[in-house]
C-alpha positions as CSV (number, residue, x, y, z in Angstrom):
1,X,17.0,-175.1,-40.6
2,X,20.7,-177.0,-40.9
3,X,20.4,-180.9,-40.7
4,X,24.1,-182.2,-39.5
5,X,24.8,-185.7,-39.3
6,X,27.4,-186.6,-36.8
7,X,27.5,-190.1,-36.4
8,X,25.4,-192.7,-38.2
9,X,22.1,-192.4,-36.7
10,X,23.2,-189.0,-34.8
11,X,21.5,-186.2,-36.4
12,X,21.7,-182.1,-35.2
13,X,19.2,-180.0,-36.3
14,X,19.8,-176.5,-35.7
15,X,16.6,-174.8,-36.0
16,X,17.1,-171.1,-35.9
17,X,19.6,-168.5,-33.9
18,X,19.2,-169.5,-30.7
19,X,18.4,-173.5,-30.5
20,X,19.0,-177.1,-31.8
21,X,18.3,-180.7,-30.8
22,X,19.3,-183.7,-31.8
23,X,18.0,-186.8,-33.1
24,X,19.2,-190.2,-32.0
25,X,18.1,-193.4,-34.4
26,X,18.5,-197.6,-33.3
27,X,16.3,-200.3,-33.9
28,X,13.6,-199.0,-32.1
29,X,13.1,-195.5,-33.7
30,X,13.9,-192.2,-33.0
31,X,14.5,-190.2,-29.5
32,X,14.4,-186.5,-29.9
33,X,16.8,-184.6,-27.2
34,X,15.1,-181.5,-26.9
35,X,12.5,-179.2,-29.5
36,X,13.9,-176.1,-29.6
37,X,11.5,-173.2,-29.5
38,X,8.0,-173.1,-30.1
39,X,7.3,-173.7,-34.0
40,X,9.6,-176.3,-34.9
41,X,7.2,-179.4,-34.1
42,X,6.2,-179.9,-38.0
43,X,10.4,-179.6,-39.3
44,X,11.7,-181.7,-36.4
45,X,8.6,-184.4,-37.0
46,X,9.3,-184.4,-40.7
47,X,13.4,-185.1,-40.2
48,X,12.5,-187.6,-37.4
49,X,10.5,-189.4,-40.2
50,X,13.0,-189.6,-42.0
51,X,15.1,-192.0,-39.3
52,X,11.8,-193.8,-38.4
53,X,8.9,-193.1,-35.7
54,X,9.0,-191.0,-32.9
55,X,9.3,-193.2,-29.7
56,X,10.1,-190.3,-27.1
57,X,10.9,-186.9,-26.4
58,X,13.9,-186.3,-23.6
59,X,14.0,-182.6,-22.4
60,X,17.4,-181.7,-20.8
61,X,15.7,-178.9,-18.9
62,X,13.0,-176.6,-18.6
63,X,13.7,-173.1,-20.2
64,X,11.8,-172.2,-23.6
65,X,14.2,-172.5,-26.2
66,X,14.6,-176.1,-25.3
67,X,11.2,-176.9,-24.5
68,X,9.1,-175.2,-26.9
69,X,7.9,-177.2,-29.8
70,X,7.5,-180.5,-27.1
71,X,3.8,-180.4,-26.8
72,X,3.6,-179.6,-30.3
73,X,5.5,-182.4,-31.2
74,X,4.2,-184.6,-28.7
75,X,0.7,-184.0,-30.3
76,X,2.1,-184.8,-33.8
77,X,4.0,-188.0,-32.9
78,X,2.2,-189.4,-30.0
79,X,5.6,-190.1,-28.2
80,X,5.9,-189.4,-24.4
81,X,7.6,-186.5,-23.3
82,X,10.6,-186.8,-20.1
83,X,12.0,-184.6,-18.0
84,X,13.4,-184.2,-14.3
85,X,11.2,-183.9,-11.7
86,X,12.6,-180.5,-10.6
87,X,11.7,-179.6,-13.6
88,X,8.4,-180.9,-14.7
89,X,6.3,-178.7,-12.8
90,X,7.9,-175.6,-14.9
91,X,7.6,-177.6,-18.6
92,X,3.8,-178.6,-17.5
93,X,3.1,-174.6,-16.7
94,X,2.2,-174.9,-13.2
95,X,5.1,-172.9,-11.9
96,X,7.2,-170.5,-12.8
97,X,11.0,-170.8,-13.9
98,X,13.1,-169.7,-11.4
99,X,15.4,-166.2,-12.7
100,X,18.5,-166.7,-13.5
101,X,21.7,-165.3,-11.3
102,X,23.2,-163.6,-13.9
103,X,26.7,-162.1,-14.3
104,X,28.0,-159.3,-16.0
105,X,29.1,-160.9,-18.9
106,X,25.5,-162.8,-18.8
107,X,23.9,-159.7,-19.2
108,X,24.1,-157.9,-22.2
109,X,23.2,-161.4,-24.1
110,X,20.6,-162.5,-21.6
111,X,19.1,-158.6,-22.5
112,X,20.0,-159.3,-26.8
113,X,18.7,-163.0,-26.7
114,X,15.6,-162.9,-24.1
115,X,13.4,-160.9,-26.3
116,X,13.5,-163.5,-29.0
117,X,12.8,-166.6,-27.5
118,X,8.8,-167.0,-27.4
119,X,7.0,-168.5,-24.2
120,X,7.2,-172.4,-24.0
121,X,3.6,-173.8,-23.7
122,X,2.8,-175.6,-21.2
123,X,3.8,-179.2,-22.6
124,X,2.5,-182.4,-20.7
125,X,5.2,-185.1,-18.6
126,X,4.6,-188.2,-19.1
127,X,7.7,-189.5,-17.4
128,X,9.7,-188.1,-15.0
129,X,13.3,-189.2,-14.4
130,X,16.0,-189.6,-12.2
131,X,19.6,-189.5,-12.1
132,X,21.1,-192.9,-12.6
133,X,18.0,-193.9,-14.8
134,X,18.5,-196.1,-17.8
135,X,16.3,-195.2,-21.0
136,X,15.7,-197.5,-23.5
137,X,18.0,-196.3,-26.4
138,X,20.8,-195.9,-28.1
139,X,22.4,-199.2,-26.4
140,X,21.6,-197.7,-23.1
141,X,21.0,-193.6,-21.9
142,X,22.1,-193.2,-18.3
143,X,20.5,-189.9,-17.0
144,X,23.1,-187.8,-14.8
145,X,21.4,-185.3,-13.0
146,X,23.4,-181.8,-13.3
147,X,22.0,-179.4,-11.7
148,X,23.2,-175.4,-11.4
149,X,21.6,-174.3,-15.0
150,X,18.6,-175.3,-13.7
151,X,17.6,-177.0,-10.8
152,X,16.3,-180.2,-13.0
153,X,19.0,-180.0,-15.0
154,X,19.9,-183.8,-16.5
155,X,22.5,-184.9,-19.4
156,X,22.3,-187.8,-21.1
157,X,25.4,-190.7,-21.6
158,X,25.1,-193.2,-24.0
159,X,28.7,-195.5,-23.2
160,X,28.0,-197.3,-26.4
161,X,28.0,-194.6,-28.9
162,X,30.6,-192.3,-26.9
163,X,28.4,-189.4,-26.5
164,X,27.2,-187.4,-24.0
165,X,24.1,-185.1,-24.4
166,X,25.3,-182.2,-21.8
167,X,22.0,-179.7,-22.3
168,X,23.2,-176.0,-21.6
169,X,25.6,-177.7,-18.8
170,X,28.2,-177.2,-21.6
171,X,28.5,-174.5,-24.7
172,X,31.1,-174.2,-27.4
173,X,30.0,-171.1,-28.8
174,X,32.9,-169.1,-30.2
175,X,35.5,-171.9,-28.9
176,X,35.6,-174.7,-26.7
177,X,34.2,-176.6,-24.3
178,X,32.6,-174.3,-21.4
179,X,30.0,-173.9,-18.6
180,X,26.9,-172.5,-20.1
181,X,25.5,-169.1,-19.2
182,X,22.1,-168.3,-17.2
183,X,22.5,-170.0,-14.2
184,X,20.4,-170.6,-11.4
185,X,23.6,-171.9,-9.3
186,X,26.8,-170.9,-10.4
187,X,28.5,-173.2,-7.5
188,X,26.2,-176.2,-8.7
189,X,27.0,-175.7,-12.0
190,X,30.6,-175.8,-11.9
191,X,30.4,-179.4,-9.2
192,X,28.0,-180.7,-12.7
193,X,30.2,-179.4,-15.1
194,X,33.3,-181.8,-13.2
195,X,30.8,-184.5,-13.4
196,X,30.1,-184.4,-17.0
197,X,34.4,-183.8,-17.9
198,X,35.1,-186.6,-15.9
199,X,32.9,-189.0,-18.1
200,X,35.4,-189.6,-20.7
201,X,33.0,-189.4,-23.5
202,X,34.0,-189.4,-27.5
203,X,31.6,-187.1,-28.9
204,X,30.0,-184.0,-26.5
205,X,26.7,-182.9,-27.8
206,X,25.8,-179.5,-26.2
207,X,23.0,-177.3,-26.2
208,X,24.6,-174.0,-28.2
209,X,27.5,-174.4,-30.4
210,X,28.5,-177.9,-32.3
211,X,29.7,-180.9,-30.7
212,X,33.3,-181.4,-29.6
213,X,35.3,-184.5,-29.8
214,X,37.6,-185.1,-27.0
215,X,39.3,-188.2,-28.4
216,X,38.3,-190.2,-25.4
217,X,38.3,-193.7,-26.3
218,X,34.6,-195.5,-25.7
């Protein structure tokens, strides 16, 4: 595991190959923006502790390597666990993901990485959100819904840090900013992806790859 600390009270864990989170610190405690895949609960508690307690758990979307160590972790910490509506239903295991569309450069990596990303168990919601929501932290989290990777896709924009949390919206694997791969809806990925460019943010936090700045001022 690689602990990177990108703005005071900003921290990126990269947990193995495939996915990270992030860790965001105030007054409050701690929000964690995603777990990564299943067996991470017990590092990602232990850094968190380090910043202070656990007060929730914000999933950008549904698919494993995101949502894998949540129940985990939310059975270690006792925080509440958020996602999408759309989504929900797929992170509480009472239905099924919806396949990807993939293209043909999706392929060969959706075939290399698939195999190695373990199931998600079936985590609880304990709050489901909406796009133009508020949460409590970081001097304010707006929720933009962005849907097209998944359906219940959502990125997170705190104004008074300059960051914006994009999920797998965004990538910067191997370069810069780009639409992540996957999708369930290329044509509603790319109307999300304008959305999240035009928000002028500092600091873009992403799902794969390390965060960009953009030199946008706050």
């Amino acid at each position: 595991m690689e602990a990177t600390l990108e703005l005071p009270g900003l921290l990126r864990l990269r947990l193995d190959g495939v996915a990270q989170c992030y860790l965001v610190r105030d007054d409050e405690g701690v929000t964690v923006i995603d777990t990564g895949t299943a067996g991470h609960a017990g590092p990602i508690a232990r850094w968190a502790a380090e910043f202070g307690p656990v007060r929730r758990i914000v999933l950008t979307h549904h698919h494993a390597d995101h949502v894998g160590s949540a129940a985990a972790l939310r059975a270690l910490t006792g925080a509440p666990v958020l996602a999408h509506a759309a989504d929900a239903p797929v992170v509480r295991g009472e239905a099924e993901p919806p396949p990807p569309v993939l293209t043909d450069e999706d392929r060969p990596l959706w075939e290399a990485i698939t195999p190695t990303v373990p199931p998600a168990p079936p985590c609880p919601v304990d709050g489901e959100v909406a796009d133009g929501d508020v949460l409590p932290f970081g001097g304010g989290a707006r929720v933009l819904s962005i849907p097209g990777h998944t359906d219940g896709s959502i990125a997170l924009h705190l104004p008074a840090l300059g960051v914006l949390f994009t999920g797998d919206a965004l990538a910067s694997v191997g370069g810069p900013l780009r639409p992540g791969v996957f999708n369930t809806d290329r044509a509603r990925l790319e109307e999300s992806v304008r959305r999240l460019l035009a928000v002028g943010a500092d600091l873009v936090c992403v799902g794969h790859g390390k965060p960009v700045r953009t030199g946008a001022p706050r």
